[in-house]
C-alpha positions in Angstrom: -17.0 22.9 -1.4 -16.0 25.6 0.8 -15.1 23.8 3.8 -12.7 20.9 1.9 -9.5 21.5 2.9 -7.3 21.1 -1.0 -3.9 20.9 -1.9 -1.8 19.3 -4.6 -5.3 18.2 -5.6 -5.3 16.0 -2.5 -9.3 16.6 -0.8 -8.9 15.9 3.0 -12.6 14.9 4.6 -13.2 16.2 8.1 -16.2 16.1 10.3 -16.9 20.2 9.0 -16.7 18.9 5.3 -20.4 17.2 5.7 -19.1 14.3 3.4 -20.6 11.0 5.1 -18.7 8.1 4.9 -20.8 5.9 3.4 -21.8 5.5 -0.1 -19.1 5.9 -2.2 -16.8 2.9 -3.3 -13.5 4.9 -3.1 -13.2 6.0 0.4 -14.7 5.7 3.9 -16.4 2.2 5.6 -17.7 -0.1 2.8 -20.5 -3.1 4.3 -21.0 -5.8 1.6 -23.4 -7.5 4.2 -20.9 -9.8 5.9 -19.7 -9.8 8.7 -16.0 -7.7 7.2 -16.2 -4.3 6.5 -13.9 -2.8 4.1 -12.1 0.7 5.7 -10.8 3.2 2.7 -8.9 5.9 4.0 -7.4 6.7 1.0 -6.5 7.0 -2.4 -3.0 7.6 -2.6 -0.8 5.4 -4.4 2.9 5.4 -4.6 2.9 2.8 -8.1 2.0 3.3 -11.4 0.9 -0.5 -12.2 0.5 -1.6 -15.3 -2.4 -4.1 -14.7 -4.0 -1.7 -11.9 -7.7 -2.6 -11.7 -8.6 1.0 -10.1 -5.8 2.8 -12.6 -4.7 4.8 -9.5 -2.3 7.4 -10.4 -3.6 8.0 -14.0 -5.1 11.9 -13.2 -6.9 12.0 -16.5 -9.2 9.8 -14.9 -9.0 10.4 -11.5 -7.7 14.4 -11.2 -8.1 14.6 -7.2 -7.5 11.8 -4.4 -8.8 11.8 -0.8 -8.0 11.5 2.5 -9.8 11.0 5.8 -9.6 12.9 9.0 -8.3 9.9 11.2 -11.3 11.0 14.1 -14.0 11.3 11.6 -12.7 7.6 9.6 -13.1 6.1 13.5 -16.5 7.8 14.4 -17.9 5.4 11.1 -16.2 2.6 11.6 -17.2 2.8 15.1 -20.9 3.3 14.1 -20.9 0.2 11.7 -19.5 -2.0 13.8 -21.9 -1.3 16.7 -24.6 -1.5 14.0 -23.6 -5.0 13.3 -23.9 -6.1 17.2 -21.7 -9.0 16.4 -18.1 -10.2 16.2 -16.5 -7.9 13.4 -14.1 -8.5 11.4 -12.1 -5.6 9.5 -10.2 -5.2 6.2 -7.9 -1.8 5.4 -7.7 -1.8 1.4 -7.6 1.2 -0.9 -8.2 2.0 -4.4 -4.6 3.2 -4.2 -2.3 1.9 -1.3 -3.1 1.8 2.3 0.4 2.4 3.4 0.3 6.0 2.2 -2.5 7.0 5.0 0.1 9.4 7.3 -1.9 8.0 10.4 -1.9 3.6 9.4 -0.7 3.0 12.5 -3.0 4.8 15.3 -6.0 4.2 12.8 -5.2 0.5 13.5 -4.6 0.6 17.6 -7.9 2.8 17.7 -9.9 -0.3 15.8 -8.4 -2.9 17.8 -10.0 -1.4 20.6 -13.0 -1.1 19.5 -15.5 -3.7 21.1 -16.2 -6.6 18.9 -13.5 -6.3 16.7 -11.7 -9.4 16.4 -9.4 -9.5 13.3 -8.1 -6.5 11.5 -6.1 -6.8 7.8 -4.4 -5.0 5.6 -3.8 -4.8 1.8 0.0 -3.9 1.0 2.2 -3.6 -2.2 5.1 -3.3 0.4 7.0 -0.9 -1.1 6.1 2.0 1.9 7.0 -0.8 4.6 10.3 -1.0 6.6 10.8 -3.5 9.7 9.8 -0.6 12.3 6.4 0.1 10.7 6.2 -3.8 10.6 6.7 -4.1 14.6 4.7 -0.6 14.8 1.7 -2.6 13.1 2.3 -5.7 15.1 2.0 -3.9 18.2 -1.5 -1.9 17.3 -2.6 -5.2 17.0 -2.9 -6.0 12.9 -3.7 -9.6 12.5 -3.0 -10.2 8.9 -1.3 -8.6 5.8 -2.3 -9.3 2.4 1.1 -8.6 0.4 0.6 -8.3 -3.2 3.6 -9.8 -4.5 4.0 -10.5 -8.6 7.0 -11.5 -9.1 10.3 -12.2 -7.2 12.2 -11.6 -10.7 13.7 -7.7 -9.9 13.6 -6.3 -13.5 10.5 -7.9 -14.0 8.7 -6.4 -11.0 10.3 -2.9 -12.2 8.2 -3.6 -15.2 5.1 -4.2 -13.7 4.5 -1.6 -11.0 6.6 0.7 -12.6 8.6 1.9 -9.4 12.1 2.1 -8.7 12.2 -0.4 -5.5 14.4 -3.4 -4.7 12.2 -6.6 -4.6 14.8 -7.9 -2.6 13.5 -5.6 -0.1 10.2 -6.8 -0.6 11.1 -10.4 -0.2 13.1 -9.7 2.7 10.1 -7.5 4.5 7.5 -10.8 4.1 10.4 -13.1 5.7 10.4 -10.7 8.6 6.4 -10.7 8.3 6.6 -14.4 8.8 8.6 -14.2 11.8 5.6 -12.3 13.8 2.5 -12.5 15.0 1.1 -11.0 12.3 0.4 -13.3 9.8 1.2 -13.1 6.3 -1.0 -13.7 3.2 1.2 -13.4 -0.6 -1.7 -11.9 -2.7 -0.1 -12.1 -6.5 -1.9 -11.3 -9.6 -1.9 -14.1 -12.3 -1.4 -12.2 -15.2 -1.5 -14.9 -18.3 1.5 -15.3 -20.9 3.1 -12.6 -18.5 4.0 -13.8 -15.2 2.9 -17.8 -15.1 6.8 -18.8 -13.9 7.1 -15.9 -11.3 3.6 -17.4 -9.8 5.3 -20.5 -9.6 8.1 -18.8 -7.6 5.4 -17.1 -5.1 4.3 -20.5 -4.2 7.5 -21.7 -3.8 8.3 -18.7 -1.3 5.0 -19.6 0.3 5.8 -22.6 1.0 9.1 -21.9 2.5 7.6 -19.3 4.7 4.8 -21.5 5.9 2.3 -18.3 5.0 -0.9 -18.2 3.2 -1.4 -17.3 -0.4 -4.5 -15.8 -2.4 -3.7 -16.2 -6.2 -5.6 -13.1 -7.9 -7.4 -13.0 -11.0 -6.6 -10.4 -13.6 -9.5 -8.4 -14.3 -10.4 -5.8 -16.5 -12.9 -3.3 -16.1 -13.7 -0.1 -17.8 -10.9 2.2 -16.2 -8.7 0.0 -15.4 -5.0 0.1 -16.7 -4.6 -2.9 -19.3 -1.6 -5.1 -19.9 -1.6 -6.0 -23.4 0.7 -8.6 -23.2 -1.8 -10.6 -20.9 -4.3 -12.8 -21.7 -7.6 -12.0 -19.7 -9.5 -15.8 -19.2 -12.4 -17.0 -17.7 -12.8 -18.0 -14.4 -13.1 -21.7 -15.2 -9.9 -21.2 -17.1 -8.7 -19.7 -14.1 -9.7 -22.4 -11.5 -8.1 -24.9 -14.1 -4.5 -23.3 -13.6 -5.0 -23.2 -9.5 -5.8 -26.9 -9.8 -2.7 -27.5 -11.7 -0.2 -25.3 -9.5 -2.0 -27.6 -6.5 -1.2 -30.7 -7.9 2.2 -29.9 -8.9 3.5 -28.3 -5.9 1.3 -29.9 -3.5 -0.2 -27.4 -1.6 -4.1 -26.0 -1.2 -4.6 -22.6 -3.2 -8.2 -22.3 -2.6 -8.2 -19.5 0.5 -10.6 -20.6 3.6 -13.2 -17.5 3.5 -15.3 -19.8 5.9 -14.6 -17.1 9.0 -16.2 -14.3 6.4 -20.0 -14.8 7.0 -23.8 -13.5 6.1 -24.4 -10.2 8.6 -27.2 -7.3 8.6 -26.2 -4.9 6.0 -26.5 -0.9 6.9 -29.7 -0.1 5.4 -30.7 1.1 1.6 -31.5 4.7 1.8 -32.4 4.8 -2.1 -34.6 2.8 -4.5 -33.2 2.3 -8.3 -35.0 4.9 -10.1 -35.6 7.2 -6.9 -35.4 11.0 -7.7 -34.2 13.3 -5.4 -32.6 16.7 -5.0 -28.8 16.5 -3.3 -26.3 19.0 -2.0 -23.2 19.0 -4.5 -20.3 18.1 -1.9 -16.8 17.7 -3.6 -15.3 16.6 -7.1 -15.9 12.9 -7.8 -13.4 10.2 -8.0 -13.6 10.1 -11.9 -13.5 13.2 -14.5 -17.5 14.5 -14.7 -18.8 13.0 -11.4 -19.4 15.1 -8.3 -20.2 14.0 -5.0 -23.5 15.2 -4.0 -24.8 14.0 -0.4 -28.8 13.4 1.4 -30.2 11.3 3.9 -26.7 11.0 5.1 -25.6 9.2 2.3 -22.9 9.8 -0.2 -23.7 9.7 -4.2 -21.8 9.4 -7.0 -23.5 11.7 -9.7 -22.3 10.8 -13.8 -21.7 13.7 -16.0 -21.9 16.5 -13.6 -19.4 19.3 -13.4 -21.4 21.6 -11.1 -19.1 22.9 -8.2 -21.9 23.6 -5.8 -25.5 23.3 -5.1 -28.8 21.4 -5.3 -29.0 19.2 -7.9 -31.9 16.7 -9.4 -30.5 13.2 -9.5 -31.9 9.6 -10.0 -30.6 6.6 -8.4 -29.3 4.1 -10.5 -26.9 2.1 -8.8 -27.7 1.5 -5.1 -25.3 -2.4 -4.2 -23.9 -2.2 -0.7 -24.9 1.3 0.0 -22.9 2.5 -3.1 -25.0 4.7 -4.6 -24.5 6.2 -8.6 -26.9 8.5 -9.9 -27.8 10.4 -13.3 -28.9 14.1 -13.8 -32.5 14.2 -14.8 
C-alpha cells in the first residue's frame, strides 16, 4: 500500500496505486448490464442520516473513504463506454455524496464529451450546492439531478440528516433547478409513520415545479443506519401507498425507466467458488476487508487484515463485476 496517497484517513486512487476501477461496489464505474453505468468517485459525505442505507459517516464501519484521481476515473469510464459501442447513458451517485468530489464539475464536461454519451445524472442531497455550481453543472452539460429531498418541514429535516442546513435553501436551489435546462428529479425517501405528510408536501412541490419525482423505498440492509421510528413494509405495501398518493393528487408516480435498456455487460473475470492468489491493494470499505486485486479486477476480501501481499481467496460473490471473496 505504498503507493496510496493517505490522509485524514481519506485513500486517494491514482493510476501508480494499481487499484482498477472495476469490481468494487463503493467506488469507480459500476456496469449492471444496461445501457447506464453508475460512476463513484467517492465516498465522502457531508450528513449523518439517520435512515442512510450505506451508513456513510459511521467510521466504525467504514474507518477510511476514497477518492479518485479525476484522469484515472475518465480513462474507465472512457473504456466502458467504448466497450459498450452504443448510446450510453451515465449516472454520478455515491455511497456518500457526489457533491463532495473537489473536481464534480470538469469530471462532468470531460464525460459529456465523450463519444456516445448522451445523458449524464447526478444524485444530490443538495446541501454542497449554491446557484453558481448549479449554472457551473448546467454548462458541463448535466442533464438531470436526482435531489433527494425528505421533507420540506425545517426541524424535521434537521432530524433526519442530522446537519445544520436551511431547507429553505434547499427548496429554493430545486426552484432555481427547475428554471434550467437541467432537469430536475425530487428523489425522497418514504420512511413509514415518520414522514407520510412531508411526502405529501414533496409532491405538492413537484407539481408546482412541473419536475419529476422518484418516491424511494426505505430499505434496510445489514450496515445500514436504522430509523426506529419507521416502519420497514413490503413492496406491495409500498406500491399500495404510490397508488394512493396518485389517485389523490392526481399525478403519475411510477418513474419512466423505459430509456434504461438491456446492454453487453463487461465481462466476468471469476467463477463463484474460483480460488486464486491476489495482491493485497488497500484497506476495504468495511472493518476486516482489504482490497486485493488480479486479472485487472478489484476484490473485496471478508475477514482479512493483512496490509500487504499475496493472499489465497475464493470468489463468492461475482454480480455485475463486484467481486467478494473469502480467505481459504
Amino acid at each position: 500500500m505504498q503507493t496510496l496517497e493517505t490522509k485524514n484517513r481519506l485513500i486517494r486512487i491514482t493510476k501508480d496505486s494499481g487499484i482498477p476501477l472495476v469490481g468494487t461496489v463503493f467506488i469507480g464505474v459500476l456496469d449492471r448490464g444496461t445501457n447506464m453505468i453508475q460512476v463513484r468517485a467517492t465516498t465522502v459525505c457531508n450528513l449523518l442520516c439517520q435512515f442512510c442505507s450505506t451508513a456513510a459517516n459511521s467510521f466504525n464501519i467504514h474507518p477510511y473513504n476514497y477518492e479518485v484521481d479525476l484522469d484515472y476515473l475518465l480513462d474507465w469510464v472512457k473504456a466502458t463506454v467504448d466497450f459498450k459501442e452504443e448510446n450510453t447513458l451515465i449516472n454520478i451517485d455515491s455511497v456518500g455524496e457526489p457533491t463532495a468530489y473537489p473536481y464534480l464539475i470538469e469530471l462532468v464536461k470531460k464525460i459529456k464529451e465523450l463519444e456516445n454519451v448522451s445523458f449524464i445524472s447526478m444524485q444530490t442531497n443538495g446541501t454542497l450546492l449554491n446557484k453558481q455550481k448549479i449554472n457551473a453543472l448546467e454548462k458541463a452539460g448535466l442533464s438531470q439531478l436526482n435531489l433527494s429531498l425528505d421533507t420540506l418541514n425545517k426541524e424535521k429535516w434537521k432530524y433526519l440528516r442530522q446537519g445544520n442546513f436551511d431547507i429553505e435553501n434547499i427548496t429554493d436551489l430545486a426552484r432555481y433547478i427547475s428554471e434550467t435546462d437541467i432537469k430536475l428529479l425530487l428523489a425522497p425517501v418514504y420512511l413509514p409513520n415518520v414522514n407520510d405528510k412531508d411526502i405529501e408536501d414533496v409532491i405538492q412541490l413537484s407539481k408546482e415545479l412541473k419536475s419529476l419525482i422518484g418516491i424511494q423505498k426505505y430499505e434496510i440492509y445489514k450496515y445500514s443506519r436504522k430509523l426506529k421510528e419507521a416502519k420497514a413494509q413490503n413492496w406491495y405495501k409500498f406500491y399500495n401507498q404510490l397508488r394512493s398518493w396518485e389517485k389523490k393528487f392526481n399525478i403519475s408516480l411510477k418513474i419512466d425507466k423505459s430509456y434504461v435498456k438491456p446492454s453487453k455487460s463487461l465481462p466476468i473475470k471469476f467463477k463463484i467458488g474460483e480460488k486464486l492468489h491476489a495482491e493485497i491493494k488497500m484497506p476495504g470499505w468495511i472493518s476486516n476487508q482489504v482490497v486485493a486485486v488480479a486479472k485487472n479486477r478489484c476484490i473485496t476480501i471478508n475477514n482479512c487484515n493483512k496490509d500487504s501481499g499475496l493472499v489465497k481467496a475464493k470468489i463468492v460473490e461475482n454480480k455485475n463485476n463486484i467481486y467478494i471473496a473469502d480467505l481459504f
